[in-house]
C-alpha positions as CSV (number, residue, x, y, z in Angstrom):
1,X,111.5,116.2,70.4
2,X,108.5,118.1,68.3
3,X,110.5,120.7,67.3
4,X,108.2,123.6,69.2
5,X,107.5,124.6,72.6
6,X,104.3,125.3,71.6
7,X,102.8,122.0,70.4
8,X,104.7,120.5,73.2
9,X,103.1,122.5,75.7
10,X,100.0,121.3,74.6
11,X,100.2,117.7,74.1
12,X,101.8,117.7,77.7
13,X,98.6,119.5,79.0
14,X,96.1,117.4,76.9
15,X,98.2,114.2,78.2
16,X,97.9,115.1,82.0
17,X,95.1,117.6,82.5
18,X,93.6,114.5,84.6
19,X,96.5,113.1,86.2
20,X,97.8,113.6,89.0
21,X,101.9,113.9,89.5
22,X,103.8,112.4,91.6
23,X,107.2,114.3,92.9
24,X,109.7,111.6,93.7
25,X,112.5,113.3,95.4
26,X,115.8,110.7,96.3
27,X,118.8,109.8,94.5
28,X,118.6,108.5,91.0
29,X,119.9,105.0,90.1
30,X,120.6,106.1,86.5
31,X,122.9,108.7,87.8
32,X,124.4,106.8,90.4
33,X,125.2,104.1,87.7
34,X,126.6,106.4,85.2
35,X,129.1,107.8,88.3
36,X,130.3,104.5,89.3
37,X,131.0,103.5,85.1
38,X,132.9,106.9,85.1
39,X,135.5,106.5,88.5
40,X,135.9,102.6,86.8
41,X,136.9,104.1,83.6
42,X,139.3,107.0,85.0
43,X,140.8,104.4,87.5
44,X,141.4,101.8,84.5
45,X,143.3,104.7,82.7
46,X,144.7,107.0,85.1
């Protein structure tokens, strides 16, 4: 996305040097979506 590790490593550390992160661990709903489009698409064609 900026086109260097670098600079990108630094505007990440300037952006959250005071925040804190929160971990969230559990199944993803984007993933989970994009599973359930695929088996509907290969059962459609197959």
């Amino acid at each position: 996305m900026f086109g260097d590790e670098v600079l990108a490593t630094a505007i990440l550390d300037r952006l959250l040097h005071h925040c804190e992160v929160i971990a969230i661990n559990g199944p993803s709903y984007r993933l989970k979506n994009r599973l359930t489009a695929v088996q509907t698409t290969i059962a459609a064609t197959g």
